[in-house]
C-alpha positions in Angstrom: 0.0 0.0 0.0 3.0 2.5 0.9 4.1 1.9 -2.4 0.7 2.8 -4.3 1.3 5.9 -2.2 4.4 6.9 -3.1 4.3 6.6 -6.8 0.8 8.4 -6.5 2.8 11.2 -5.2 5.4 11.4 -7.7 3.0 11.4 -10.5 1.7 14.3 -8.5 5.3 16.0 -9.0 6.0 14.5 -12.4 2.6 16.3 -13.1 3.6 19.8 -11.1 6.9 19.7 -13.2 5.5 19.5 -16.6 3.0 22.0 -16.0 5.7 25.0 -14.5 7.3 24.3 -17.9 4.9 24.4 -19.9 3.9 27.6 -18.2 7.4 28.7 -18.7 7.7 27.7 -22.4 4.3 29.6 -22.9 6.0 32.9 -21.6 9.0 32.6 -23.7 6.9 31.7 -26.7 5.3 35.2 -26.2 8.5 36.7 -25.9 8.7 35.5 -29.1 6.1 37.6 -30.6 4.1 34.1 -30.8 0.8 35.1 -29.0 -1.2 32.3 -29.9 1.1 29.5 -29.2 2.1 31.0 -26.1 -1.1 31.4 -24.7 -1.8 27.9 -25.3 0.8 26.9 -23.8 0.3 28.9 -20.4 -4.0 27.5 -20.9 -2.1 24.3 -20.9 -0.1 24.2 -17.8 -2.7 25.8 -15.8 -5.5 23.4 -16.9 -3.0 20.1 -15.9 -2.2 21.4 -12.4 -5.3 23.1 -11.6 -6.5 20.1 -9.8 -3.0 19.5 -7.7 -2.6 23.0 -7.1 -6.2 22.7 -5.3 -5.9 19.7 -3.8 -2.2 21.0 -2.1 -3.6 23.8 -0.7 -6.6 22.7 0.5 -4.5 20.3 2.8 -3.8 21.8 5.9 -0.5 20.1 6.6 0.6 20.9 3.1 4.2 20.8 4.2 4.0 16.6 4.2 2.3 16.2 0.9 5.2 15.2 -0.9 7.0 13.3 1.7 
């Protein structure tokens, strides 16, 4: 069961990860003069963390989520 646990919460990191750089890549593609792309891109890694973002915050001892 502790193992279920633990690879639940590094998808949950895996998922954080991917999202800050798709965020990221979205700011530098508007850097970039690409507005549409960029956008997406930010739309993108908002919409995939939205739900761990909200569930992180939400817990009150926030500080042990990812150990």
């Amino acid at each position: 069961m502790k193992n279920k646990v633990k690879y639940a919460k590094a998808l949950v990191v895996v998922s954080v990860v991917i999202s800050l750089g798709a965020i990221l890549w979205g700011i530098y593609e508007l850097t970039n003069n690409e507005y549409l792309i960029g956008l997406g891109f930010i739309f993108a890694g908002v919409a995939m963390s939205w739900n761990d973002f909200s569930n992180l915050f939400k817990n009150k001892e926030w500080k042990n989520y990812f150990y």
